[in-house]
C-alpha positions as a printed Julia matrix, in Angstrom:
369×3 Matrix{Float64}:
 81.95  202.16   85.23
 82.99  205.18   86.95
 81.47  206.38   90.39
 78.67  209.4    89.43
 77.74  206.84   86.47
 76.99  203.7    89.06
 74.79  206.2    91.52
 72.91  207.5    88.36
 72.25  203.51   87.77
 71.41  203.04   90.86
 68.78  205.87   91.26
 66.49  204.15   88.26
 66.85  200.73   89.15
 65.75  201.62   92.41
 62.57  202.83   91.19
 61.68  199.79   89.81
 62.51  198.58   92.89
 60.42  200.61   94.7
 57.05  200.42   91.79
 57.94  197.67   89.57
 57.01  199.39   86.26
 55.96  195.93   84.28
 52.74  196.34   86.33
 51.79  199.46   83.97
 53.61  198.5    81.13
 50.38  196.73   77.92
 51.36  193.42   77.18
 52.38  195.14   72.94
 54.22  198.57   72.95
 56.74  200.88   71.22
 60.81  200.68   71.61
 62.0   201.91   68.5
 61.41  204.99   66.21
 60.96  202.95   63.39
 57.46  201.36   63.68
 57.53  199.09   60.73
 60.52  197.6    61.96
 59.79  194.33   64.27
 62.42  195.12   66.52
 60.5   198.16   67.45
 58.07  196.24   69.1
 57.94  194.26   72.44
 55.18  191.4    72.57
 54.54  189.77   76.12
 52.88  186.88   74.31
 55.22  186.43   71.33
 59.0   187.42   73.7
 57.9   187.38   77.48
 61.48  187.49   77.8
 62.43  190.29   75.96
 59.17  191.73   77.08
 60.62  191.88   80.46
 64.17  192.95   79.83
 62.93  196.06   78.03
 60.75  197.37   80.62
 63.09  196.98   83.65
 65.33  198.73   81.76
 66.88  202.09   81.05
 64.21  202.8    77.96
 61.31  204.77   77.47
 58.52  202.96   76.0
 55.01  204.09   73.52
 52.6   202.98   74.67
 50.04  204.92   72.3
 50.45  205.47   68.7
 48.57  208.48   66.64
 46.43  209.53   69.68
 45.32  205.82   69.76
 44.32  205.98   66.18
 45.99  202.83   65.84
 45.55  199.63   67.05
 48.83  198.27   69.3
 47.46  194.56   68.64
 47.41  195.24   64.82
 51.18  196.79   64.96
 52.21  194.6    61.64
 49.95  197.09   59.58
 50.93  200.19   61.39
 51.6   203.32   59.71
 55.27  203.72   59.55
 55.32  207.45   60.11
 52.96  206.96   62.97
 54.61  208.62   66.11
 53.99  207.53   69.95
 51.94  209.57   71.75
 51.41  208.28   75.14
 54.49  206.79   77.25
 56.58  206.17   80.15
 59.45  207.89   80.28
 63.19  206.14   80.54
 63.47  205.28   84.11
 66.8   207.05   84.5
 64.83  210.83   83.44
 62.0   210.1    85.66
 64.81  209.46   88.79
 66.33  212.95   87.68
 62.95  214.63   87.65
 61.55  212.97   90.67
 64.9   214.65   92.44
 64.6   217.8    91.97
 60.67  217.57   92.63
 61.65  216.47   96.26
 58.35  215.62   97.51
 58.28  214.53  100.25
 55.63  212.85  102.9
 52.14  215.14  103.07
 53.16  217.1    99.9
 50.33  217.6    97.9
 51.11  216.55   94.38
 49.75  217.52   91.11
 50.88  215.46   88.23
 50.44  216.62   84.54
 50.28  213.84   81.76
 49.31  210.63   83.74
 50.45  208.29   80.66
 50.4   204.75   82.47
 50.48  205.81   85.97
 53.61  204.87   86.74
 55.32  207.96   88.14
 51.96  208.57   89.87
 52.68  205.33   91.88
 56.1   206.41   92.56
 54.8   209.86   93.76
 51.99  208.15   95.79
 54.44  205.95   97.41
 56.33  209.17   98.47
 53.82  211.48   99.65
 50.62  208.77  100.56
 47.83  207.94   98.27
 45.86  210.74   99.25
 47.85  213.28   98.34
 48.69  212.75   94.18
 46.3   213.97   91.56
 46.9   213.0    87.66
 45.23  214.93   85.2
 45.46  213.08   81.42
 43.36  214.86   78.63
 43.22  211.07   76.54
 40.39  209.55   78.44
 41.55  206.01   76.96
 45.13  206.81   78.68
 43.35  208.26   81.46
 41.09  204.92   82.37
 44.2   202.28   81.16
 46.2   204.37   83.73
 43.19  204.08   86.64
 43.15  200.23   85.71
 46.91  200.05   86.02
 47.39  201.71   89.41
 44.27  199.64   90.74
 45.41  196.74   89.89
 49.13  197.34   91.83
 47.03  198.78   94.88
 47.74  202.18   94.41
 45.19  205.1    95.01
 45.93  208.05   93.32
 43.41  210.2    91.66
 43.17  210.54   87.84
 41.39  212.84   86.2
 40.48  212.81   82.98
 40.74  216.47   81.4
 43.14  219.49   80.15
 46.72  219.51   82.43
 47.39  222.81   81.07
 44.16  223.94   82.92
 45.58  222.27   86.29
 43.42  220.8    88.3
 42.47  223.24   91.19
 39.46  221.53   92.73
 42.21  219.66   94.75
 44.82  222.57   95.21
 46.61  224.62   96.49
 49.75  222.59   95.48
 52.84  221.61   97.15
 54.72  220.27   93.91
 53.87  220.36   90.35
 54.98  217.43   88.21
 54.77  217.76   84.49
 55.47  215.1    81.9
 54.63  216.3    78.99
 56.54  219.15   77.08
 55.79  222.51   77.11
 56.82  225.38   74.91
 55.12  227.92   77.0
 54.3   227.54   80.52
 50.73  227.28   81.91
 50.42  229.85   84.24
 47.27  227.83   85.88
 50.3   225.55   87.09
 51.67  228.57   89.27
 48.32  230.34   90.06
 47.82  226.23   92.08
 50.88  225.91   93.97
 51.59  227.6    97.14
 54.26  229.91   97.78
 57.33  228.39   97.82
 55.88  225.38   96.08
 58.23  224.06   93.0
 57.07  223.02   89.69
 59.3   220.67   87.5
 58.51  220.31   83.85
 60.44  219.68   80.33
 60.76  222.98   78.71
 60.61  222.16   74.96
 61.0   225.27   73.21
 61.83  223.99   69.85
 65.14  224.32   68.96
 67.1   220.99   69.5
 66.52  219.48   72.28
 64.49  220.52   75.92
 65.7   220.8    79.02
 64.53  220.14   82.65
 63.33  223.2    84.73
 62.28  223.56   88.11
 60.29  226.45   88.84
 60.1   228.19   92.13
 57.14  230.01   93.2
 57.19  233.43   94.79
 54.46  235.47   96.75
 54.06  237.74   94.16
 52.53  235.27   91.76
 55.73  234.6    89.37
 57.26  231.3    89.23
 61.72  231.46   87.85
 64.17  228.55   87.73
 67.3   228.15   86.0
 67.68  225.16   83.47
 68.61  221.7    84.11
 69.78  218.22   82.3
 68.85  218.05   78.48
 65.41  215.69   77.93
 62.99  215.31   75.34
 59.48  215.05   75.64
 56.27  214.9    73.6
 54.74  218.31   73.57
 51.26  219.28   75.33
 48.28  218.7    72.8
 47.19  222.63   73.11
 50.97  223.12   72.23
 51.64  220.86   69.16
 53.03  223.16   66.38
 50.69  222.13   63.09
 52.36  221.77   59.35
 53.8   225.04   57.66
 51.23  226.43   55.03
 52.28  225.86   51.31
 54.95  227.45   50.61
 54.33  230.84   48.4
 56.54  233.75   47.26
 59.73  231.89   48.03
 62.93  234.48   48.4
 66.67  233.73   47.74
 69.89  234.91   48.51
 73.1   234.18   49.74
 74.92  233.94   53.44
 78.08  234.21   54.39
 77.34  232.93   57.76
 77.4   229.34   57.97
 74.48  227.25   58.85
 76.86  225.14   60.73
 78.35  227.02   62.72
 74.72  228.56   63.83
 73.08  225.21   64.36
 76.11  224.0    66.46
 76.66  226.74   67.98
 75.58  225.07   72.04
 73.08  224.78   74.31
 73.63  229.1    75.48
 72.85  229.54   72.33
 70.02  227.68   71.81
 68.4   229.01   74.92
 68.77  232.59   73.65
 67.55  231.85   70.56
 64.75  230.43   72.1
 63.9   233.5    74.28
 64.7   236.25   71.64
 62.83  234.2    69.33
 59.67  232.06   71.02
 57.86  229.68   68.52
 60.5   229.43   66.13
 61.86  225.92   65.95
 64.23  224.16   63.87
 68.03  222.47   63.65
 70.36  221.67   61.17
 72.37  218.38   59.91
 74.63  216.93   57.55
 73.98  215.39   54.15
 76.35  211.98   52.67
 76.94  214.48   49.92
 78.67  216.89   52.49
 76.33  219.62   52.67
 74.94  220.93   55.45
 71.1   222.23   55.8
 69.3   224.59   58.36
 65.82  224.31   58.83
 63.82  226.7    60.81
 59.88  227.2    60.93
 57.16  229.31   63.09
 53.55  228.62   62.69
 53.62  230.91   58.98
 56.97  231.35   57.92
 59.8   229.31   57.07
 63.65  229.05   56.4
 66.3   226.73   54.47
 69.98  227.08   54.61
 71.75  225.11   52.56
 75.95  225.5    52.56
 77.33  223.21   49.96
 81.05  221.92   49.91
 83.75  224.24   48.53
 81.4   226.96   48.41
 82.36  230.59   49.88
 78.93  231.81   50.88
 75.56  229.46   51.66
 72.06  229.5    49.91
 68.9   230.97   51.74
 65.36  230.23   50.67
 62.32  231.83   52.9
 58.81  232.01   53.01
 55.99  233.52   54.98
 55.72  236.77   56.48
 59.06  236.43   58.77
 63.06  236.72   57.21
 63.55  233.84   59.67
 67.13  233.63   58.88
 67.84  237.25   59.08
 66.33  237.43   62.78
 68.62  234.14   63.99
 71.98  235.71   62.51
 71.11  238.94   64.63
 70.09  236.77   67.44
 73.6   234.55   67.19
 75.45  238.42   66.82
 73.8   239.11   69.78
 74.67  236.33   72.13
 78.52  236.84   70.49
 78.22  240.49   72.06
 76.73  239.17   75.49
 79.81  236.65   75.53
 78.27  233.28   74.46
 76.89  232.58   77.9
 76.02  229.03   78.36
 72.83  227.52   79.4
 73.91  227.65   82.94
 73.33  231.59   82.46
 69.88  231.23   81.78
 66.28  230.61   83.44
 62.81  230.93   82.69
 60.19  232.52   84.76
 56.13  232.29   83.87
 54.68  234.77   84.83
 50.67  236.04   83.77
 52.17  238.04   80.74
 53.54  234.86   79.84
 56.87  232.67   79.87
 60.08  234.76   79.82
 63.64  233.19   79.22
 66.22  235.68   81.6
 69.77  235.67   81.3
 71.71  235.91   84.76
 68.57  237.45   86.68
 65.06  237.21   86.02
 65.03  241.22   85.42
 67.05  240.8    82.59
 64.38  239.53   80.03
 65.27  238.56   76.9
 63.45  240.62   73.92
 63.03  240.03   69.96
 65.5   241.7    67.54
């Protein structure tokens, strides 16, 4: 194992170190994305060993499936499209987002999405009981997570309501620590941190995968950071994107752009797509038969690329209101003409008109086709 790989172990491991995370970890949970699959499953009763090798290690674990609409004791009849909703995080993500928070002793601490209270404990132990809020909207998460950080002598406050709302009975804020994903940014999360207070969330705009951010906040009310490490993150209840309509009034043609090429075309790219385009989500992927599909989707419209082997030019099919695939060719032209920046180009800034994706400064806003 190389050098930056053994300090990257080192950082997790010594956060179980420092709150050992079996102590907020439910006796049945979630390892795998299949949940019919047994080996999905840890069981403290059935496997105490495996039980205990999973959670002091590198893996992110449910802890809630369906918004608790199904029983974790009962997990041999659970739905197997059910989909966790409440968890902690892989202990090597929390270490990288518990850096560039850099709170330190005194810091008051607001933390969105308690889930089981473990990062709470980790900030409490960093900044003193007194000083770490949680705000959870599941008030069954909410009171496991209480009972968890009671029972490893930990005081931090949870609070059982909204985290998009904040929490500013207990504010202004030093640090902001979000754990849940966010497509676009809460400005009650600035309007409660002080000046020069940071904010570190998982920006999960849709398109692939998120990425850490940590925002900075200015006097005049705006909050900009540039992005960070990849991550992925369940997104803020207020937030979830709900099932395309029906599809009606389907439209074909033809592309000679390939689907591939736009769906691979990086992380710069996905970012500017992201900013030129807000809401609209999607990716693309291969099939055995050696095609290769695009899928994109906002809340109303809706667009399939497929490009089939041997085949000069690509099939469209779109629905809705929107030519979704016409606006993310002239998006991709676009960010050809700017000079395929990367990610490392880019930041977001929230702001009360909203959140704005910037490329190189936060006065150059990116804008729709």
């Amino acid at each position: 194992m190389t050098g930056p790989d053994v300090q990257t172990d080192a950082r997790w491991k010594g956060l179980l170190e420092e709150v050992p995370r079996d102590l907020f970890v439910p006796d049945i949970a979630v390892v795998g994305p299949v949940i019919d699959d047994p080996a999905s499953w840890i069981d403290r009763t059935a496997d105490p060993e495996r039980w205990w090798e999973v959670v002091h290690s590198d893996t992110a674990i449910g802890v809630q499936l369906d918004d608790g609409a199904i029983d974790l004791v009962a997990k041999t009849s659970a739905d197997p499209c059910a989909v966790a909703t409440s968890s902690t995080s892989a202990p090597h993500l929390v270490a990288a987002m518990l850096d560039l928070l850099d709170a330190g002793p005194g810091d008051r601490v607001l933390e969105v999405g308690t889930g089981t209270g473990w990062t709470a404990a980790l900030l409490a132990h960093r900044v003193g009981e007194g000083n770490v809020v949680s705000v959870e909207i599941d008030a069954a998460v909410a009171a496991r997570a209480a009972e968890n950080l009671q029972s490893a002598g930990v005081g931090a406050q949870v609070v059982t309501a909204d985290g998009a709302q904040g929490w500013p009975a207990a504010g202004p804020y030093d640090r902001v620590h979000v754990t849940v994903g966010t497509a676009d940014i809460p400005y009650a999360w600035v309007e409660q941190t002080r000046p020069g207070g940071a904010i570190v969330l998982p920006w999960m705009p849709g398109w692939r995968s998120g990425h850490l951010v940590k925002l900075t906040v200015a006097d005049d009310g705006t909050a900009s950071g540039r992005l960070g490490e990849p991550c992925g993150f369940m997104l803020l209840r207020g937030q979830r994107r709900p099932p395309n309509p029906a599809e009606e009034d389907v439209r074909t043609s033809q592309t000679e752009t390939a689907p591939r090429e736009i769906a691979e075309a990086g992380e710069g790219f996905q970012v500017a797509l992201a900013g030129c385009l807000p809401g609209v989500e999607g990716g693309g992927f291969a099939n055995d038969d050696g095609s290769y599909r695009l899928m994109a989707r906002d809340g109303r419209s809706r667009a399939l690329v497929v490009h089939r082997p041997g085949q000069p030019v690509a099939e469209v099919e779109m629905t809705g209101p929107r030519d979704l695939w016409d606006e993310i060719v002239a998006v991709y032209q676009r960010w050809i003409e700017w000079g395929r920046p990367g990610k490392e180009r880019f930041g977001l800034s929230s702001t009360r008109e909203g959140t704005r994706v910037w490329l190189d400064d936060p006065a150059q806003r990116l804008e729709g086709p």
